[in-house]
C-alpha positions in Angstrom: 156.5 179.8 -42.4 153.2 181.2 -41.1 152.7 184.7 -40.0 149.5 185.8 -38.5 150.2 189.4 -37.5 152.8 189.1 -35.1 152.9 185.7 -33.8 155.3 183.3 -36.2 155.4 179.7 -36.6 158.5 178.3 -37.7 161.4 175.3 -37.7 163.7 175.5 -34.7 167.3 176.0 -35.7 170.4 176.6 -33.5 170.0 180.1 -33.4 167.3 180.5 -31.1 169.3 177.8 -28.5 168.9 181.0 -25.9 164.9 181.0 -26.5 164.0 177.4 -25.9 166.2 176.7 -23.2 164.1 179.9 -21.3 161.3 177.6 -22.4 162.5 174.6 -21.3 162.8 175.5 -17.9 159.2 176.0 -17.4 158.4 172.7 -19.0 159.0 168.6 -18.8 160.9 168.5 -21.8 164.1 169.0 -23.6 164.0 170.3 -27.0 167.2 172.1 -27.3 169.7 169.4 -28.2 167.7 168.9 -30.9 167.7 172.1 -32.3 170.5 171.2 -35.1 168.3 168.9 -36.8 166.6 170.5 -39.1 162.7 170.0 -39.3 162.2 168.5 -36.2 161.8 171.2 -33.7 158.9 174.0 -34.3 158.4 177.0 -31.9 155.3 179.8 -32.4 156.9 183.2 -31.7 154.9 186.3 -30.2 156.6 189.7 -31.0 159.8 187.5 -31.6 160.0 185.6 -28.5 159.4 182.1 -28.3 156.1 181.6 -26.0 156.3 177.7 -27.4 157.1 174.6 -29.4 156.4 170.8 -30.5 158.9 168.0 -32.0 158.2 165.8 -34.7 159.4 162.6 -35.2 159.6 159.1 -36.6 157.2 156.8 -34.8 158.7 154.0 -34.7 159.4 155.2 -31.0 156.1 154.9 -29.8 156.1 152.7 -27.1 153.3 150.4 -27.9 154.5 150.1 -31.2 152.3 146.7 -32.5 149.4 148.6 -32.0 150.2 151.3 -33.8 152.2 149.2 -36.7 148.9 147.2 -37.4 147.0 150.9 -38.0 146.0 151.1 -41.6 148.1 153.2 -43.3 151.3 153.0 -41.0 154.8 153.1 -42.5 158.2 153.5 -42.0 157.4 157.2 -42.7 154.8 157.7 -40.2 155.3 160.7 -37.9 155.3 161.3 -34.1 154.4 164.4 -32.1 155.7 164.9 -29.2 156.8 167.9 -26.7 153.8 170.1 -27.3 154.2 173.2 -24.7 152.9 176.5 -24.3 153.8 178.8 -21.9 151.2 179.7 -19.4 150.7 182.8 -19.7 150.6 182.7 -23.3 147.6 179.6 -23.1 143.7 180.0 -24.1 144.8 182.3 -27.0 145.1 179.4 -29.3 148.9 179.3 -30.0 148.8 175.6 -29.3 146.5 174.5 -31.9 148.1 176.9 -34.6 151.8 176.0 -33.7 150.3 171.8 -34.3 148.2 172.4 -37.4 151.5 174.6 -38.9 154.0 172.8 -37.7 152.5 169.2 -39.3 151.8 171.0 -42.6 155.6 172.2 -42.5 156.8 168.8 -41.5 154.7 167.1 -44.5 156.2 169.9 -46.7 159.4 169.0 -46.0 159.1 165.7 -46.3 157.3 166.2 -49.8 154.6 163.7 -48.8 151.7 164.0 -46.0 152.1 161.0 -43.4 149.8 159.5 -40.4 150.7 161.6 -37.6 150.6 159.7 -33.8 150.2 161.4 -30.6 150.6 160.2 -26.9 148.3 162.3 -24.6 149.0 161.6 -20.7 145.3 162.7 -19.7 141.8 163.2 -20.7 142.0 167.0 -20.9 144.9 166.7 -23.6 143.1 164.1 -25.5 140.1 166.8 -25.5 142.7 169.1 -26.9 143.9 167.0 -29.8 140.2 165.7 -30.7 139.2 169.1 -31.7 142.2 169.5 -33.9 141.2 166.3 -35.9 143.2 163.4 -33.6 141.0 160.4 -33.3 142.0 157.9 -30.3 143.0 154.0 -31.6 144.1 152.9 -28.4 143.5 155.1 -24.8 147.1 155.9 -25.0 147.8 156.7 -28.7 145.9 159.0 -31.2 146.3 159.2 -34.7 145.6 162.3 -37.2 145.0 161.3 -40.7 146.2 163.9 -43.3 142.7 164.2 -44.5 141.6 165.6 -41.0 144.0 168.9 -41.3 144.4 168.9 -45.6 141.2 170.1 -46.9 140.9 168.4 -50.0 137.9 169.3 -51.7 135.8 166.9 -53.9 136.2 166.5 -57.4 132.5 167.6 -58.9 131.7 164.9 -61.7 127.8 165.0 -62.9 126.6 161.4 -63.7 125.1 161.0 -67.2 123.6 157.5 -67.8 120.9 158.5 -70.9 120.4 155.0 -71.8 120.2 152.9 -68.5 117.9 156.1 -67.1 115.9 155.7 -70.6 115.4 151.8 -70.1 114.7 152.3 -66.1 111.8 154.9 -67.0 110.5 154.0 -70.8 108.5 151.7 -69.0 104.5 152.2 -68.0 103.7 151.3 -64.2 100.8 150.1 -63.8 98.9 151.5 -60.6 95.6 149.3 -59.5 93.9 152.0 -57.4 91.7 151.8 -54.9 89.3 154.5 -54.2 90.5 156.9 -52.2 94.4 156.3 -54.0 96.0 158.3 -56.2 99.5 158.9 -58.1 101.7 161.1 -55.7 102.6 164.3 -57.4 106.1 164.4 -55.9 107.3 161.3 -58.2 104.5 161.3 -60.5 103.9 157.3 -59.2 107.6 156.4 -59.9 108.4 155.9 -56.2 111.6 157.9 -57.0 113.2 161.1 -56.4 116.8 163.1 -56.4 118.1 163.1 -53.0 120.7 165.5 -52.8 122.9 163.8 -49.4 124.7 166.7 -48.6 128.1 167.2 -46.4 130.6 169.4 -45.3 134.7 168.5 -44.5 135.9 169.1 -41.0 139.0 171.2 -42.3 137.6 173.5 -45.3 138.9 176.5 -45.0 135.7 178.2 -46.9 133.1 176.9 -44.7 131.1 179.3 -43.2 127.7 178.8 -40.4 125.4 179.7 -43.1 126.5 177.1 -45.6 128.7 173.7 -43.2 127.4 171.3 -45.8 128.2 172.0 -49.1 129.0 169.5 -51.1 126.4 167.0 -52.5 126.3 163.0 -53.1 123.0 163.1 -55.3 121.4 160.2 -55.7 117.5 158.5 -56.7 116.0 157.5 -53.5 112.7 156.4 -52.5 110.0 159.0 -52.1 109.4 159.9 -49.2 105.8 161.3 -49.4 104.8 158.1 -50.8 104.8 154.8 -50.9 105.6 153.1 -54.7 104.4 156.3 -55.9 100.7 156.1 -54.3 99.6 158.7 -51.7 96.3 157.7 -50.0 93.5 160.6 -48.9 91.1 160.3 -45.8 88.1 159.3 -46.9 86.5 161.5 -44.1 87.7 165.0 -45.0 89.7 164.0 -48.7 93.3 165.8 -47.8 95.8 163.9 -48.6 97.3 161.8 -45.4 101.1 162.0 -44.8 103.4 159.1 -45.4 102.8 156.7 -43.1 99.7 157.7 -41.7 96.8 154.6 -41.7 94.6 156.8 -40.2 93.9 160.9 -40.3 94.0 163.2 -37.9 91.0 165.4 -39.3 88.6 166.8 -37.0 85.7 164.4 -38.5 88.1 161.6 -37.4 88.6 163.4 -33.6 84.7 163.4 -34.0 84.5 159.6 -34.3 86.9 158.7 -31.5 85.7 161.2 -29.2 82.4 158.9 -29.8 84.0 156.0 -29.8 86.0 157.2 -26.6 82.2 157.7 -24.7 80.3 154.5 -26.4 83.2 152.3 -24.3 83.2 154.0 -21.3 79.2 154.0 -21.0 79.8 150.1 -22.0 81.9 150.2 -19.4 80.0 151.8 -16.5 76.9 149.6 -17.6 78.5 146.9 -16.9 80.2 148.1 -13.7 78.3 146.7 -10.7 76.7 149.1 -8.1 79.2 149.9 -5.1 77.4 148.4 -1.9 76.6 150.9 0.8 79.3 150.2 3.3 81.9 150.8 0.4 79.8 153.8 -1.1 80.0 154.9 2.9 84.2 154.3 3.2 84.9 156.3 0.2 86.9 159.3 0.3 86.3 160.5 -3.0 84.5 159.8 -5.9 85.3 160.4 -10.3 83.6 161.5 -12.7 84.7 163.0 -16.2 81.8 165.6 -16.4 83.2 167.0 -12.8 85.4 169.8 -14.2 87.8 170.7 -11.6 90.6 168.7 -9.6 90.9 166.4 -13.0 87.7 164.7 -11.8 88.0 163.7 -8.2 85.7 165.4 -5.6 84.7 164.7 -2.1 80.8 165.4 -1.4 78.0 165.7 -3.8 77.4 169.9 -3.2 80.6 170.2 -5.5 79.2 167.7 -8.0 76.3 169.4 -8.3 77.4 172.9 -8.2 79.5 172.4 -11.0 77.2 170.8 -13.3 74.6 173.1 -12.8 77.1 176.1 -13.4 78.1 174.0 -16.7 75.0 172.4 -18.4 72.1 173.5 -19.5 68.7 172.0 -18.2 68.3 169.8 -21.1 71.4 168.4 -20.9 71.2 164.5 -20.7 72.5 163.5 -16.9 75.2 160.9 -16.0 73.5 158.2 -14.1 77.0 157.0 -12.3 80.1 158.0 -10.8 82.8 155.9 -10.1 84.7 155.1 -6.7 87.9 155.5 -5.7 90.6 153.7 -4.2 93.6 155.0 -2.0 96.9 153.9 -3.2 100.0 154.4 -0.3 103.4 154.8 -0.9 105.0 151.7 -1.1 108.7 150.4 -1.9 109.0 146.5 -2.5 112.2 144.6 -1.1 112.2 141.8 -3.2 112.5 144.3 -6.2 115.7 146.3 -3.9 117.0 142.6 -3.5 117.1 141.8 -6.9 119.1 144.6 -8.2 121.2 144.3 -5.4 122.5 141.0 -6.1 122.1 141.5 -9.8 125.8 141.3 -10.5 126.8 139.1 -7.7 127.4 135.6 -8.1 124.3 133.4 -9.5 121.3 132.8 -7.5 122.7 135.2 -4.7 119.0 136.7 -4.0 118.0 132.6 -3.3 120.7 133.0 -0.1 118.8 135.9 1.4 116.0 134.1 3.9 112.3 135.2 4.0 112.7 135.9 7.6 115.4 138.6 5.8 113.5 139.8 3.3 110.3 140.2 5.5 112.5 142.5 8.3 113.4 144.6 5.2 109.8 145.3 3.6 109.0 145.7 7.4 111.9 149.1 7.5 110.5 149.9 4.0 107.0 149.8 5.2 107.4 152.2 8.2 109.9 154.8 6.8 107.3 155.1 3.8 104.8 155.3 6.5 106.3 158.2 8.4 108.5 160.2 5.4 105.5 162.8 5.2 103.8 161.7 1.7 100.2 162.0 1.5 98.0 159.6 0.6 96.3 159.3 -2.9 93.2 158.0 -4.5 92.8 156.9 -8.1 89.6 156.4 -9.9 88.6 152.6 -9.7 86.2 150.4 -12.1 85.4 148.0 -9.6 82.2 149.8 -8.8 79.9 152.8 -10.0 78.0 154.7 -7.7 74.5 156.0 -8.5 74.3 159.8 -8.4 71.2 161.4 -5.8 69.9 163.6 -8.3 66.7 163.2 -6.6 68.1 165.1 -3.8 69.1 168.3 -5.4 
């Protein structure tokens, strides 16, 4: 018996007859015939009336039996829980998930042994319910509660103490060849190796709390993992140390030779760009340029250019020579890409049936809703040509 102030969780006997048949009427089941055999019928009890109640069973009744027979673990033994209710009135307060959890430890007690327990949800929702309370699903009709899940049986703590295989893994000498800028990592002290603690928690321990959900241990050696064989590697730029896994740092004097590296391929780049011919210099909407500093580089006349450098740079600055031009880039959806996840999962070569004539008339609707949904045109910067900057003119 469980009392929690004053609700009470109990075995269903033929004295309270009276209580569940008031209980039965409000539900789809019919528990009180069964109330002479003793353990099978449980009922949770607010201020001594019954607000509901569960049987439990063999389950060999289940009606998909082979699948449950071939379960590990199944026996002759195994239980079945069935005619789970609640009031309404009396729901959200958890009484269902105490009168389960009691009940199955008082069924297990009575039996003297703790069994697989089976379930047979009807719905989603109820196998929501019995998932939180441990119930794991082995078919979509059938869920199963090992004893494990409800029981918490706490680990045994053994400490390992292997003196003479540890003394014959580490009375060795590694040897380390090390290049320059390698050293031994002081984590492991170059063994590669450290204690690893693998921590975790049970699902029904009554002592765990938020501050503390894992804690149990599993230690074990493991690789280091601020190393690699017990070598740590530092930049040869700045001389910290360089994180696991890291080929190259990310120093400032590093930042400092991209950034370089960065400008050296972009001035190979414009150099080699040719000059955009006038009637394409003429056409174009906007133009780039990385030293312009507002509208991430895209402006349309040469006053803005030129007012923002000059409010920027100093007079001895050294000039760009180029911009670049842009191109405009519409709104497009393609057919043939529509079409093909379309008939993705339709019979094979289902996309070959569809006629050109079919797929043109569609890219043709495509075309002029894109043409007329209200998106604005845009331009992107283009490396198809440079165009010289008129710093003669200003």
């Amino acid at each position: 018996m469980n009392n929690k102030g004053k609700t009470t969780i109990r075995s269903l006997n033929e004295s309270d007859i009276t209580e569940v048949k008031k209980v039965e009427k409000e539900s789809f089941f019919e528990v009180s015939d069964m109330t002479d055999s003793p353990d099978y019928g449980y009922g949770i009890f607010v201020e001594n009336s019954l607000v509901g109640f569960c049987t439990i069973g063999c389950a060999d009744v289940i009606d998909d039996i082979e699948a449950v027979a071939t379960y590990p673990g199944f026996n002759g033994d195994s239980l079945l829980l069935s005619d789970v209710f609640v009031l309404p009135e009396h729901r959200a307060k958890g009484y269902g998930s105490s009168l389960v959890r009691e009940a199955i430890k008082m069924k297990w007690a009575s039996e003297k042994k703790n069994e697989l327990v089976f379930i047979e949800p009807w719905d989603d929702e109820v196998k929501r319910f019995y998932d939180k309370l441990g119930f794991s699903s082995i078919t979509d009709d059938i869920m199963v509660l090992k004893p494990s899940a409800l029981i918490s049986i706490k680990p045994k703590a053994e400490t390992v103490s292997a003196p003479e295989y540890i003394q014959d893994l580490i009375n060795v000498n590694l040897k380390k060849d090390l290049y320059d800028n390698e050293e031994i990592c002081s984590y492991c002290h170059g063994t590669g190796l450290t204690v690893v603690d693998n921590k975790y928690g049970l699902r029904s321990d009554p002592n765990k709390s938020y501050t503390n959900l894992f804690p149990y241990k599993h230690q074990a050696l493991s690789f280091c993992q601020h190393c690699y064989n017990g070598i740590v590697h530092r930049c040869k730029l700045c001389g910290e140390i360089m994180p696991r896994g890291m080929l190259v740092h990310n120093c400032e004097q590093q930042e400092t030779i991209n950034e370089e590296k960065r400008k050296q391929e972009l001035k190979e780049l414009m150099d080699n760009a040719p000059v955009a011919p006038k009637e394409v210099e003429d056409s174009c909407e906007y133009f780039y340029s990385e030293y312009y500093s507002y509208n991430e580089g895209y402006f349309t006349d040469w006053d803005e250019f030129f007012e923002d450098w000059y409010d920027n740079h100093n007079e001895d600055d050294e000039k760009p020579e180029y911009v670049w031009i842009t191109e405009r880039v519409d709104m497009h959806i393609d057919a043939d890409d529509i079409i093909a996840n379309a008939t993705e999962n339709l019979y094979e070569d289902a996309m070959d049936d569809i006629s050109d004539e079919k797929c043109k008339e569609l890219q043709d609707l495509l075309d002029r809703w894109c043409a007329s949904c209200g998106v604005m045109e845009t331009y992107v910067k283009s490396n198809k040509y440079k165009v010289k900057i008129p710093w003669e003119n200003y």
